[in-house]
C-alpha positions as CSV (number, residue, x, y, z in Angstrom):
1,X,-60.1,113.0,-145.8
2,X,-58.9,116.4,-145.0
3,X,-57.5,117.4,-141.6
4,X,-60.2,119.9,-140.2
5,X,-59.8,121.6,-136.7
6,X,-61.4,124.1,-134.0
7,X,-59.3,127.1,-134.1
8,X,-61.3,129.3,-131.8
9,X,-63.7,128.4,-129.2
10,X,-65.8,131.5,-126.7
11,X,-69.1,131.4,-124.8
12,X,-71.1,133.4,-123.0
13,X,-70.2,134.4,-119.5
14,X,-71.8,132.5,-117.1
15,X,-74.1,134.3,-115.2
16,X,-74.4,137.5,-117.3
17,X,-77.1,136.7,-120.4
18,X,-80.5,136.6,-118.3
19,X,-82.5,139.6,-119.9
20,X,-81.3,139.6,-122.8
21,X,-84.2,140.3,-125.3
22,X,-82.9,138.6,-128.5
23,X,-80.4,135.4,-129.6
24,X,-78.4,138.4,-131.2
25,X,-77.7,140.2,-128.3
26,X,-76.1,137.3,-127.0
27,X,-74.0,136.1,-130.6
28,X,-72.6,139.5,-131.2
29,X,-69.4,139.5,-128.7
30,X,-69.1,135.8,-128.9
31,X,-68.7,136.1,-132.6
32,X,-66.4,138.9,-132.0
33,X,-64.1,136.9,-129.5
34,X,-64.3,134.2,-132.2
35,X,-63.0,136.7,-134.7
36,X,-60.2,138.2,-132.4
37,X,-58.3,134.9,-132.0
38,X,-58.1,134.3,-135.7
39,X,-57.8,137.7,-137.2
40,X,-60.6,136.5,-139.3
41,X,-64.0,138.7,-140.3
42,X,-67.4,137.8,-141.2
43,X,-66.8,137.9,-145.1
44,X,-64.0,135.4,-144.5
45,X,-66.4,132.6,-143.0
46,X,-67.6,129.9,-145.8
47,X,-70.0,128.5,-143.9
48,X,-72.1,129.3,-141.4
49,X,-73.9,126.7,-139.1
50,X,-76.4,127.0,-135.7
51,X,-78.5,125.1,-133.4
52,X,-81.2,126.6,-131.4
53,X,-85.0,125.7,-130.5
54,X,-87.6,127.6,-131.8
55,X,-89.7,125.9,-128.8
56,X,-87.5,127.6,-126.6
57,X,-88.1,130.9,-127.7
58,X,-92.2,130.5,-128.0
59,X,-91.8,132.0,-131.8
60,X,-91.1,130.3,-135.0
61,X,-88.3,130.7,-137.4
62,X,-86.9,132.2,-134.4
63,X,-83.1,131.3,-135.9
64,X,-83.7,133.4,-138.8
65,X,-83.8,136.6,-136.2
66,X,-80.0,135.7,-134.6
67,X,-79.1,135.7,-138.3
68,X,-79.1,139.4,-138.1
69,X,-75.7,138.4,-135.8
70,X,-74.1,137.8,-139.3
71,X,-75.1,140.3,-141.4
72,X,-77.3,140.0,-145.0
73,X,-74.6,141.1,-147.2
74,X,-72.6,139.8,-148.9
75,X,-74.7,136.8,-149.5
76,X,-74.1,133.9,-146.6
77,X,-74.0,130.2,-146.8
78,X,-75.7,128.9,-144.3
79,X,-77.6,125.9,-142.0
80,X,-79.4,125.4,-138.7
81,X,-80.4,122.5,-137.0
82,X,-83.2,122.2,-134.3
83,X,-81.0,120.8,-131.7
84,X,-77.8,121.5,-129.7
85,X,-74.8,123.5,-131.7
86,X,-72.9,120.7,-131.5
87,X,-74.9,118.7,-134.2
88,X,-74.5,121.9,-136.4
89,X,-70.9,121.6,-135.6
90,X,-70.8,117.9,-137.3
91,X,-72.9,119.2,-140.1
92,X,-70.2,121.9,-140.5
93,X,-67.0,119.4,-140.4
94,X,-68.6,117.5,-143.1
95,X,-68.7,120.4,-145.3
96,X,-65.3,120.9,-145.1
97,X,-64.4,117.3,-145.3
98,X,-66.2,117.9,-149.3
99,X,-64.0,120.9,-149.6
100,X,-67.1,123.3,-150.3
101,X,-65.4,125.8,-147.5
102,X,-62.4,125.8,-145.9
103,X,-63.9,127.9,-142.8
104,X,-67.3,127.5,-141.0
105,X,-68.5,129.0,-138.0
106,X,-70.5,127.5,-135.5
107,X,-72.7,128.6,-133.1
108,X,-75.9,127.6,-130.2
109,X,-77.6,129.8,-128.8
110,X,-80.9,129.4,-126.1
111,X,-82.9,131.8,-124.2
112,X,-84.3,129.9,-121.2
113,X,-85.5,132.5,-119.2
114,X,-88.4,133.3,-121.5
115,X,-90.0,129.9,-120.5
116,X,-90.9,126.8,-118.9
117,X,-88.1,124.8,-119.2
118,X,-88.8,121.6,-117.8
119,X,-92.9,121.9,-119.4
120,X,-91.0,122.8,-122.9
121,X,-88.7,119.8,-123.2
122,X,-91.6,117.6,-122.5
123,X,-93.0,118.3,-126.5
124,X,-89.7,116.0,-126.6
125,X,-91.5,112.9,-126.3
126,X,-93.5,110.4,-127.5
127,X,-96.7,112.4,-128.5
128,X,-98.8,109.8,-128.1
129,X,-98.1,108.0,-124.7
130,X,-95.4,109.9,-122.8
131,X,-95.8,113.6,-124.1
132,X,-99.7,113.7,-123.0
133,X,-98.8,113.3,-119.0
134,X,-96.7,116.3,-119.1
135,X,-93.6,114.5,-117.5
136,X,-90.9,117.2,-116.8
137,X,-87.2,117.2,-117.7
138,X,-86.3,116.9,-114.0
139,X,-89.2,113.9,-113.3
140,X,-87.5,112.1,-116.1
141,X,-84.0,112.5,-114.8
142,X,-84.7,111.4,-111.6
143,X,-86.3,108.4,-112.6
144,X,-83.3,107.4,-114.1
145,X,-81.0,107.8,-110.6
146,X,-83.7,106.2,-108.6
147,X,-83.3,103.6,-111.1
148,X,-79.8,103.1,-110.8
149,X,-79.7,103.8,-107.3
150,X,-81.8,100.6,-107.0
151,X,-79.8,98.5,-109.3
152,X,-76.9,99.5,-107.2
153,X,-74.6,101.1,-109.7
154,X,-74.0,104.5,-107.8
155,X,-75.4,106.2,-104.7
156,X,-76.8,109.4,-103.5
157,X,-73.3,109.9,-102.0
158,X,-71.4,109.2,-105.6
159,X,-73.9,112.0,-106.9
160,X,-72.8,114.4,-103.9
161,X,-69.3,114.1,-104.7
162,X,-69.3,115.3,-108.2
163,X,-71.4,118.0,-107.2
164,X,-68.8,118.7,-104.8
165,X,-66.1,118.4,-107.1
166,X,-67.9,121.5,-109.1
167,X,-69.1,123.9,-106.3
168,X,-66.5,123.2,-103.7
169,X,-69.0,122.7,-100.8
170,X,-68.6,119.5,-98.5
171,X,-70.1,116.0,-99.7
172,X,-72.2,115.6,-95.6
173,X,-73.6,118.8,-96.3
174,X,-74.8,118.5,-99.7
175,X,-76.6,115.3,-98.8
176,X,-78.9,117.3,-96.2
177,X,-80.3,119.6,-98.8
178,X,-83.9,119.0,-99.6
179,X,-85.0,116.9,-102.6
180,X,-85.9,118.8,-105.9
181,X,-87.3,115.5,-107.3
182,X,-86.4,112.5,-105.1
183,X,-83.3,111.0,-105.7
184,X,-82.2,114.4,-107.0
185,X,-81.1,117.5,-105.0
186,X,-80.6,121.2,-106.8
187,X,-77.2,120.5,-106.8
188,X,-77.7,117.4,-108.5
189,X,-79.3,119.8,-111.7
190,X,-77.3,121.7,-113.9
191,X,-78.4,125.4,-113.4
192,X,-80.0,126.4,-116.8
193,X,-79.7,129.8,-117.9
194,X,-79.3,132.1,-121.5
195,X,-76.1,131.8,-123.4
196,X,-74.7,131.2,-126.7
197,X,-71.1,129.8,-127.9
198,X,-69.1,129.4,-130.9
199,X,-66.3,127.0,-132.3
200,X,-64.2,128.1,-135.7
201,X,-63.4,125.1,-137.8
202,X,-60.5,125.4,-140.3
203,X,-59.3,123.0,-142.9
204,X,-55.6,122.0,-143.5
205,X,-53.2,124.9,-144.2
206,X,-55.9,127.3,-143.4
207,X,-56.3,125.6,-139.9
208,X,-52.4,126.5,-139.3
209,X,-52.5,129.8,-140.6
210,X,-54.9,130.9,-138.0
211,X,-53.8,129.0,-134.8
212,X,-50.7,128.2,-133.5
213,X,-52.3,124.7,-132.0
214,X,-55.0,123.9,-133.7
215,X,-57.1,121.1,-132.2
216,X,-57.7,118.4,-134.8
217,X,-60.6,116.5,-134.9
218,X,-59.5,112.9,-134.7
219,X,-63.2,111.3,-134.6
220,X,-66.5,112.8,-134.6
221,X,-69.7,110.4,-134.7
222,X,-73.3,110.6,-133.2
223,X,-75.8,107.9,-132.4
224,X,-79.4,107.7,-131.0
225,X,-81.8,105.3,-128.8
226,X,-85.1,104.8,-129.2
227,X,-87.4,107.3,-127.8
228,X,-89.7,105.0,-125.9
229,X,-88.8,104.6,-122.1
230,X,-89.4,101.0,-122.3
231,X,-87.4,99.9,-125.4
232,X,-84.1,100.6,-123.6
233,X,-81.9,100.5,-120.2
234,X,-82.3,103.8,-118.8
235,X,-79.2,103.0,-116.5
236,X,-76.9,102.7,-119.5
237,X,-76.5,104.6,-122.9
238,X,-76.1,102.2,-125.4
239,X,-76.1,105.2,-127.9
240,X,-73.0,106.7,-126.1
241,X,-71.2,104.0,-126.2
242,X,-71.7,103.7,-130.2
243,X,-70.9,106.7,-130.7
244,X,-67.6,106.3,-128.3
245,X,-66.6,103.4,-130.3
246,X,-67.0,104.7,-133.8
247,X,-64.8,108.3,-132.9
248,X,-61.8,106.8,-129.9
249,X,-59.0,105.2,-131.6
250,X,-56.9,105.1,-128.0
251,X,-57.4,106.8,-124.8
252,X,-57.8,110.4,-124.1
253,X,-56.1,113.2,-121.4
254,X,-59.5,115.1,-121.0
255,X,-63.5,114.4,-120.9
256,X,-66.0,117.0,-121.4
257,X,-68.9,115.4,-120.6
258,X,-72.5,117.0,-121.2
259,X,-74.6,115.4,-118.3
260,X,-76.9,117.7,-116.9
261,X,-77.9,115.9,-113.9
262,X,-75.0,114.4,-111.8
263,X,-75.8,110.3,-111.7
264,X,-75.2,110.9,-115.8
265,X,-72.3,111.7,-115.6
266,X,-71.1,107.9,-114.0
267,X,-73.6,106.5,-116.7
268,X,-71.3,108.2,-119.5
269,X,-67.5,107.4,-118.2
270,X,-69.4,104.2,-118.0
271,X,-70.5,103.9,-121.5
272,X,-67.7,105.4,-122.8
273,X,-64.8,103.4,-120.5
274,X,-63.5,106.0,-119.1
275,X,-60.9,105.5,-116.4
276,X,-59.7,107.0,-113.3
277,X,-56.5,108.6,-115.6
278,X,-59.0,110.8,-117.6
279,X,-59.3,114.4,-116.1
280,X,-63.2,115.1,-115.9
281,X,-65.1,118.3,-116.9
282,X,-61.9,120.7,-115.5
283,X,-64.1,123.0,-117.0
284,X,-66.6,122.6,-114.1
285,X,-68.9,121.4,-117.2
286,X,-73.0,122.2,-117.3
287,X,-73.1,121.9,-113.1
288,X,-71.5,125.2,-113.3
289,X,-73.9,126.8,-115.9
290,X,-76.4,125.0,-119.0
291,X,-77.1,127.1,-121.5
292,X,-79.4,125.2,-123.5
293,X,-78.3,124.6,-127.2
294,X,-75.2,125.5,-126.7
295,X,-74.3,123.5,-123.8
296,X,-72.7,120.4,-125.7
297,X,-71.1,122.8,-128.7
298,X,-69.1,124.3,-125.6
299,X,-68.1,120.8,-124.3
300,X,-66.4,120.1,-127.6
301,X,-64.8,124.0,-127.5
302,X,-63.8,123.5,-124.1
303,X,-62.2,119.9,-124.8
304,X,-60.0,121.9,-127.6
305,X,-59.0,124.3,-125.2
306,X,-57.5,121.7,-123.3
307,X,-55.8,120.7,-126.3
308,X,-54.4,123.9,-127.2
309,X,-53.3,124.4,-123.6
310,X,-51.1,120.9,-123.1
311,X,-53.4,117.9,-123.6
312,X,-52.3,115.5,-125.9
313,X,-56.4,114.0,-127.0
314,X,-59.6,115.6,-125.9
315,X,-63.1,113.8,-126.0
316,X,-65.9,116.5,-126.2
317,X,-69.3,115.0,-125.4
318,X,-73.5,116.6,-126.0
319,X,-76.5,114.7,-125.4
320,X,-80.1,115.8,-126.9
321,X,-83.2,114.1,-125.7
322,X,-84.5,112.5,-122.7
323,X,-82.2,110.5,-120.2
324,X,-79.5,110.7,-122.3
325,X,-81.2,109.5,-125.0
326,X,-79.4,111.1,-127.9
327,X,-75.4,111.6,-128.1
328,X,-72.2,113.0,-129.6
329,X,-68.6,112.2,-129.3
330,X,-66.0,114.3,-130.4
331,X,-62.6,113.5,-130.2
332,X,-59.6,116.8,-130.6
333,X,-55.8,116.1,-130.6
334,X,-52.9,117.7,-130.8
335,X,-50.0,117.1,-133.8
């Protein structure tokens, strides 16, 4: 196969997208960081590849608008997929690995501020038995700690501590917040706000020419769980650890982990044997800031960053779905 890489990563800064009024607003200096660490324009992209939610933004075909970001002419080729970017990102590495491009750019974008979140991500479900009760994204997640909590394979006070890892604040003090949605504290959520992020991939030669450490994708592969509650082990992610196993050949220096809610993140270094050598989210991961659909593509952008900045293997992580039902492993390294 050919050697493909992420040669530029950039996201939104956290904190500063709420009100804006369109996904373009919010592509248009991300793609233009993109293009200021390679030197590259929009003509010289070969493929172009996004995930967003038309849910999300309560219109439909609302993709079609953000591809204003890249301009009608000349004529673009160009994919979407209705889920996080990182999904478009593994559609993008396979068109380089057929040689139809030697470029692609990738991007996510999500505008969470112009809805219910937690009522939005509920059309999710089964739309039959689950779907109709109106359970929220938050319910869900907390029915998985309680459930684990129970089983005795972590505790509120293993939950605290990552938090505290992220923010800083003291692990006693976190635990006498109030409960969002009992086992789960606000600190226990990943803030969700608007945001987009990018990732150039490069193929062989070309990767080279445009970084002077590219991050090379060593193993990229996604698996899923069933969608029914019942049918699986909501304290474990069987579909993690698939997907762990089919892209790690050896261990890695850094995990970015997409878990949105803090108890997830033990259920993935679980899943995917992670030990106490692997350096965690340094990034400070979605507990600092989720921007939906673009959450996991920045996982896999930040775990090249580390990469580029020392690390000898990266594992980038993104989950879709309900209690982690959904997930993505990608593994960068340096040569």
């Amino acid at each position: 196969m050919r050697d493909v890489a992420v040669v530029a990563f950039a996201e939104s800064p956290y904190g500063t997208s709420e009100g804006t009024t369109s996904g373009v607003e919010m592509l248009v200096p991300v793609f233009r960081e993109v293009f200021a660490q390679t030197g590259l324009s929009k003509d010289d992209i070969g493929f172009w590849c996004s995930g967003s939610s038309d849910y999300l933004a309560g219109r439909a075909f609302s993709f079609v608008t953000a591809v204003d970001a890249i301009g009608a002419h000349p004529p673009k080729m160009e994919s979407h997929v209705e889920m996080d970017a990182a999904w478009a990102l593994y559609e993008a590495w396979i068109k380089l690995l057929t040689g139809e491009a030697d470029t692609a750019l990738v991007y996510g974008f999500g505008k969470s501020s112009a809805g219910m979140l937690r009522r939005v991500l509920a059309l999710q479900l089964d739309p039959y038995t689950v779907a109709p009760l109106w359970p929220d994204s938050v319910s869900i997640a907390a029915l998985q700690a309680r459930l684990g909590i129970e089983a005795g394979l972590w505790s509120e006070k293993e939950m605290a501590a990552i938090a505290a890892r992220v923010s800083g604040a003291d692990v006693d003090d976190l635990l006498t917040q109030p409960y969002l949605a009992d086992p789960l504290r606000r600190h226990d959520c990943a803030p969700i706000g608007d945001g987009a992020a990018a990732i150039v991939l490069a193929a062989g030669d070309r990767a080279r020419e445009l970084s002077q450490s590219p991050a090379w994708i060593a193993g990229f592969e996604h698996r899923i769980d069933p969608q029914n509650f019942g049918l699986r082990d909501l304290t474990s992610a069987p579909s993690a650890t698939a997907a762990g196993r089919a892209a790690l050949r050896g261990g890695v220096d850094v995990a970015e982990l997409h878990a949105p809610f803090t108890h997830q993140e033990i259920v993935l270094r679980q899943a995917l044997g992670l030990g106490e050598s692997v350096a965690i989210n340094p990034s400070g991961g979605v507990l600092r800031h989720n921007a939906m659909f673009a959450a996991g593509l920045s996982r896999i952008g930040h775990a090249a960053n580390a990469v580029r900045n020392g690390a000898t293997r990266a594992l980038g992580h993104a989950t879709s779905g309900p209690a982690l039902q959904q997930n993505l492993v990608c593994v960068v390294e340096a040569r």
